[in-house]
N, C-alpha and C positions, 0 to 999 in steps of 0.2 A: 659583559655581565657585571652588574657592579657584586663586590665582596662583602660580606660582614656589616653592612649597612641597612639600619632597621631602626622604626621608631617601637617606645613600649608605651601602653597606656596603661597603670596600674589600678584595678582599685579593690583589688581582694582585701580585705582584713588579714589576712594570712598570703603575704609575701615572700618569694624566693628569687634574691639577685641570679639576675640571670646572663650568664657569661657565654661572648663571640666566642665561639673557635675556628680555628685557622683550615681552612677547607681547601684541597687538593685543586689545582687550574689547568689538571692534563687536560689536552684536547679529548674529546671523544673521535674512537674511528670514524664513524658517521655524523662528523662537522657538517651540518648543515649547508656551512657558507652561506652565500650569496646568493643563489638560485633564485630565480622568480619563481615565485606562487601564484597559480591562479585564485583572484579576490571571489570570495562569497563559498569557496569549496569545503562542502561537509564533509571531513575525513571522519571515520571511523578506526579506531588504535585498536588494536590488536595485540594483547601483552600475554608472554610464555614465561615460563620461570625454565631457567635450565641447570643440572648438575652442577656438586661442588667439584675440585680437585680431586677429592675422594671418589667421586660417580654418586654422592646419595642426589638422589633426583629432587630438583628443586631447588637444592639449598646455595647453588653456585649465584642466583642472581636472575636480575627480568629484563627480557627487551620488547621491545612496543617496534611496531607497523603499522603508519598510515596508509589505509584505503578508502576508496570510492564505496558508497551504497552501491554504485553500480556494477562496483569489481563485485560488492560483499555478496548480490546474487546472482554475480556470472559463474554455472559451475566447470567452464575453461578458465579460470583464473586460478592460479596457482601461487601463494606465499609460504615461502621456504626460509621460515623465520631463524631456523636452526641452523641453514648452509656455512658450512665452514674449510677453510682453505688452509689445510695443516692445522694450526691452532685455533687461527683466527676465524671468528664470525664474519661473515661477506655479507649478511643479510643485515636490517634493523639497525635499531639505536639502543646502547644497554643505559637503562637507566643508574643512575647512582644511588646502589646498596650494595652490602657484604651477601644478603641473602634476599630473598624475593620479596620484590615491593608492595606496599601496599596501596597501589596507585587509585588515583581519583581524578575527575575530570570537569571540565564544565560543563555544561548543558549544550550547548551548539559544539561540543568537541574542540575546539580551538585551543585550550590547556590541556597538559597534565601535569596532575601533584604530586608529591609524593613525601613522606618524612623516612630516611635511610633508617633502616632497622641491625640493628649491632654494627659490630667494627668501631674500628677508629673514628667513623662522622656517622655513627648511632645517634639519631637524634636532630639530622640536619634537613630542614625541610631545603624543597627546591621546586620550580614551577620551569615550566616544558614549555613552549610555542611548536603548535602540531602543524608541520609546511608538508606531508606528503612522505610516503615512502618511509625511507629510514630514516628523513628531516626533520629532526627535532632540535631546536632552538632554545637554550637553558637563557632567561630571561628575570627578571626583577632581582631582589635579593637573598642571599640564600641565610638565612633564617635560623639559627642553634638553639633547639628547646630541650636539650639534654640535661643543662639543670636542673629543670621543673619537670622537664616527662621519662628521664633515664636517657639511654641508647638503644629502648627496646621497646618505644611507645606504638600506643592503640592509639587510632585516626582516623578521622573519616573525613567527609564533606558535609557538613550536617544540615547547610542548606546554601544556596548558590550564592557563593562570592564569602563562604564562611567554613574556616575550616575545624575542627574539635580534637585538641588531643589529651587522653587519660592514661591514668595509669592508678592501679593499687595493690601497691604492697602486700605478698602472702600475709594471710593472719597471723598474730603473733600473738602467740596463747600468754594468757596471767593467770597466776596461781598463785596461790597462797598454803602453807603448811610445810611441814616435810614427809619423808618416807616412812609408813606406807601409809599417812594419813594427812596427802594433799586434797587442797579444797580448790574448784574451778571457778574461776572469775570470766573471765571471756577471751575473745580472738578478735580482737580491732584490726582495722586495717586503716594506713592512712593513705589517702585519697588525692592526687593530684591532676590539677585540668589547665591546660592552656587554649585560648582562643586564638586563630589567625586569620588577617585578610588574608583573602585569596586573590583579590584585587590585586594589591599594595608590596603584598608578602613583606608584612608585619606582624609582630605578639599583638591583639588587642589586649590581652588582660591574663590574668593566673588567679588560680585558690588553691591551699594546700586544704585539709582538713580531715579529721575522721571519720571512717566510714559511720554513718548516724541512725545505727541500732538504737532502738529502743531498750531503756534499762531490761525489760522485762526481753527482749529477743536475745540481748547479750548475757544473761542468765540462761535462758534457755541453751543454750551453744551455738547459735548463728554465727555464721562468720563470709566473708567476701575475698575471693583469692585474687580476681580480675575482671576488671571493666569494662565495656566497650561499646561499638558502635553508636556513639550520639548522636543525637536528629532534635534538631531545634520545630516545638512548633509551627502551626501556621500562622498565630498573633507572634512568633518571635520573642517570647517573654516567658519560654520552657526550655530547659533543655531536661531532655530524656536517655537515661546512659543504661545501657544494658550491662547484666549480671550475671558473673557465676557463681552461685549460693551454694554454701555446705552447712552442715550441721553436725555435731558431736553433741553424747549424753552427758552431761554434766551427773546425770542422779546415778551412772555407774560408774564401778570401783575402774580406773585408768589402771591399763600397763606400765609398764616401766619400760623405758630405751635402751638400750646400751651406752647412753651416757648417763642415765639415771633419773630422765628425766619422765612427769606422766604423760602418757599418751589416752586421752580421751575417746571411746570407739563412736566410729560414725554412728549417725542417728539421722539419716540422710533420707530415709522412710518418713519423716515425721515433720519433714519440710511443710510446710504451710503452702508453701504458693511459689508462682515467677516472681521475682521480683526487679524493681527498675528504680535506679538511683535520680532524684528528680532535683534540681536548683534553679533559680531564678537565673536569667540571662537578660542582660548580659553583667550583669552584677556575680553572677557566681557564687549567691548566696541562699541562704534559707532551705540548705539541705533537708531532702526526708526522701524516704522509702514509700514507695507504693506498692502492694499485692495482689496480684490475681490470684484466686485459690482454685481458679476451671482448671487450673495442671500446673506442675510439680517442676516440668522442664526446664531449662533456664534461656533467657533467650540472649547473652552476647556474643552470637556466632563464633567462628574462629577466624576465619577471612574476610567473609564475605559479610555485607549490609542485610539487618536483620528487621528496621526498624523503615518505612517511610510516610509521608502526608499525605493522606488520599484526597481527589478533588473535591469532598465532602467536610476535608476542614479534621477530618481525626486521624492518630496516626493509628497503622497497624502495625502491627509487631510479631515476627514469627519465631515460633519457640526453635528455632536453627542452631546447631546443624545435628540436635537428637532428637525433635519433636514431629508433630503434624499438624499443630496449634499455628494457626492467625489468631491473635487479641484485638482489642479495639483499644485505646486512650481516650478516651472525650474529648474533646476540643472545648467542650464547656467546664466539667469540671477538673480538667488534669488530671485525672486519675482512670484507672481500668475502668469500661465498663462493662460489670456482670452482667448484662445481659447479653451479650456477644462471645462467639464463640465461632470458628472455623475449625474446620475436623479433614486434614486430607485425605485420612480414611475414610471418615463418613462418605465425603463427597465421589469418592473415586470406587467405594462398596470394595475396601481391600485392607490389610492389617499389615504392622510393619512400617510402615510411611515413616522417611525422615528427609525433613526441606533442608538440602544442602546450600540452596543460594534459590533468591525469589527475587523479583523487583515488580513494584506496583505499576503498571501504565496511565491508564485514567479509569475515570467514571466506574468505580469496581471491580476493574480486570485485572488480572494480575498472571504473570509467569512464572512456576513454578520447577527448579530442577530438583529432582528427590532420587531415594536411594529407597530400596523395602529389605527390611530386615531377612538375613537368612538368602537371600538372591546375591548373587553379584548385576553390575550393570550399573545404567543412569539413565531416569527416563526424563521426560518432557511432562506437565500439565498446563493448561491455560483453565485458568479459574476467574469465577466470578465473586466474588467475597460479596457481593449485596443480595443473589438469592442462595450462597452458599450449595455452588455446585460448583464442579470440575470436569474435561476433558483432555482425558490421555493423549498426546501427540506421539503417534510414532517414528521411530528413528531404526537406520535399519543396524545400528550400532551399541543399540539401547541394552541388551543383555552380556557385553564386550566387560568382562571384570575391569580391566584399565580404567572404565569410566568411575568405576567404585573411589581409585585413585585421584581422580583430575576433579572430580565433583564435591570431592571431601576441601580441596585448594581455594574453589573458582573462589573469584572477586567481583565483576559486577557484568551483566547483563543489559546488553545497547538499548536501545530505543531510540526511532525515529519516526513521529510518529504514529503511524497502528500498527509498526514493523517493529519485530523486536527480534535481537540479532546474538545469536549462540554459538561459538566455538566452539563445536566438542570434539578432542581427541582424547580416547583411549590413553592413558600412559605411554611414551615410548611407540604411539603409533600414529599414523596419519588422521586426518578428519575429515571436516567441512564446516563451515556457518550454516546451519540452518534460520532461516527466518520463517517467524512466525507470524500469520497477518491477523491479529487482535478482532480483525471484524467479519472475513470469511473463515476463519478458525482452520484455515489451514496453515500445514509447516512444509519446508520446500527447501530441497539442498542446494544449497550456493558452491561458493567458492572453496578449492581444496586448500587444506592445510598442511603442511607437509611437518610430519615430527620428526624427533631423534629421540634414543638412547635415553629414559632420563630427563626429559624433558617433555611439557605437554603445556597447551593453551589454556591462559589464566581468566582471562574474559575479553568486554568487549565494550569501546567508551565510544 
């Protein structure tokens, strides 16, 4: 694997040198070696997050399994991704993070990505060749965006062969006056994004800049704590970042801290809209904000992809992981369009609804995993976003509190395709892949999943 070797192409207005670090050359247990591969075989990865040192579940790290479609719906097949021999894992490949990755993959499954999230190589992207089983192949160069993105960036794939990483800054309130007669100025936040091949595993490009309130939003008390999930249009001359929006009163009298400082009371009622951070690409320029005012939600997930291109050329956007909101983008104008609108409630005649992890298929269909308020569990829908209806799949695991757990984590949902391919365990308990067939609308249990303690199934590439 070569080391610390990377070309940059800069052309932000707002540059941050950005510096190699020295990245660790242990072998992993699961060296791939030498082994032949059968040529043309579509594995399907398989990634768990499992406990730290401590037992808190999840936070210890993630390992991936390559399977057959065929293993994924044989339900005599068994992967026991957790098995461990005294300390050690016998099963899998653990991928490199302090805590569970945020992995990404290509489209025929043949990579996976991923940028390490804290620790000491926080910040260090790395690409996978997927040979089968626990063969995973660490391949091109491994990539250090912790300058420009911290050691605790948001990432995604935002479109095939293009990778997107943000980050921004908690709001940092300005004021003016003193005790007991301060005056509110606003809560900026500054905003940082780097582009990567996912080919090449290179920086294409960075922009630093501030978040691009309006004078009139940033009086108001708007403010942006974190970014994420970005999806590059279908002209490729969008990029679309999702947002976690808050709001403070400016026109009431602030508290005071214990260090003496004011504290502004939320005004989080009075939020206007979703909203989505939008710049030209691949320039990384001409920041603005766009709003939806059909709901209040915000839509940049917390693991999982919230945003993608439907085969109609617009993206959708789901207000994940508190909402029951699909949005539309325009493909013509960049911006929302108010006339659109998905209601998983509506569709499914039930109250409560929140899309924990979704991913588009084609032609209007889409998968849906949710949670309903006040229930424990995690159900299944397959929806049609073009006549805005839904159908419930049933799982016979689906009111299992554990899923409340694992469904709050997941990351991304297979597809192959009219099949679309779901790992679910319970927390700490066993599973199976269900696959879902997009065109007879049924779901059908595959292959078992075998948990442990603390650990449970992340998704499915």
């Amino acid at each position: 694997m070569k080391k610390n070797l990377f070309r940059i192409v800069l052309f932000s207005t707002v540059i941050s040198a950005l510096t190699l670090g020295s990245c660790s050359n242990d072998d992993n247990s699961n060296d791939p070696g030498t082994d032949p591969v059968e040529e043309g075989t579509r594995w399907i990865s398989l990634t768990g997050s499992f406990p730290d040192e401590d037992g808190s579940a999840g936070n210890g790290g993630t390992r991936a399994y390559a399977i057959t479609p065929e293993n994924a719906t044989d339900p005599n097949y068994e992967v026991d991704l957790f098995k461990m021999n005294g300390e050690a894992y016998v099963n899998g490949f653990a991928l490199k993070s302090s805590r569970t990755a945020r992995v990404q993959a290509s489209e025929d499954g043949k990579f996976l990505y991923n940028i390490q999230y804290t620790g000491t190589e926080g910040g260090v992207f790395n690409k996978y060749q997927v040979l089968g089983a626990g063969q995973y192949k660490e391949v091109g160069s491994e990539v250090n965006t912790a300058s420009i993105l911290g050691t605790s960036p948001r990432w995604v794939k935002a479109a095939e062969g293009i990778g997107v990483g943000v980050f921004a800054g908690s709001a940092t309130l300005t004021y003016g006056g003193t005790a007991p007669n301060f005056v509110y100025k606003n809560r900026d936040s500054e905003v940082k994004i780097a582009t990567i091949d996912l080919n090449n595993t290179y920086i294409i490009n960075t922009a630093i800049f501030n978040f691009p309130w309006t004078d009139e939003e940033r009086a108001a008390g708007y403010g942006v704590s974190r970014i994420d999930v970005p999806i590059l249009n279908a002209a490729k001359n969008k990029l679309y970042i999702g947002c976690n929006v808050s709001k403070v009163d400016p026109t009431k009298a602030p508290t005071i801290d214990a260090n003496g400082l004011p504290v502004w009371p939320s005004d989080a009622a009075n939020i206007n809209g979703t909203k989505t951070l939008v710049v030209d690409y691949p320039l990384l320029r001409n920041a603005k904000v766009i709003t939806s005012t059909l709901t209040k939600t915000n839509n940049h997930g917390y693991r999982t992809m919230t945003q993608y291109v439907g085969t109609d050329g617009h993206v959708y956007q789901a207000t994940a992981t508190g909402g029951a909101d699909i949005l539309r983008i325009s493909k013509t104008t960049n911006d929302y369009d108010a006339s659109y609108q998905f209601n998983l409630n509506t569709a499914l005649g039930i109250t409560g609804a929140q899309i924990k992890a979704w991913r588009y298929v084609k032609d209007g269909i889409a998968v849906v995993l949710y949670t309903i308020t006040g229930t424990s569990g995690g159900y299944v829908a397959l929806v049609n976003l073009t006549d805005k209806t839904a159908t419930k799949l049933t799982t016979e695991i689906e009111t299992d509190a554990g899923l409340t757990t694992t469904l709050g984590q997941y990351q991304n949902i297979g597809v192959i395709g009219d099949n679309v391919y779901l790992p679910l365990t319970p927390a700490g308990k066993d599973g199976n892949i269900y696959i879902v067939n997009t065109k007879t609308k049924a779901i059908t249990k595959g292959a078992k999943l075998k948990a442990a303690s603390g650990s449970f199934y992340l998704g499915a590439y």
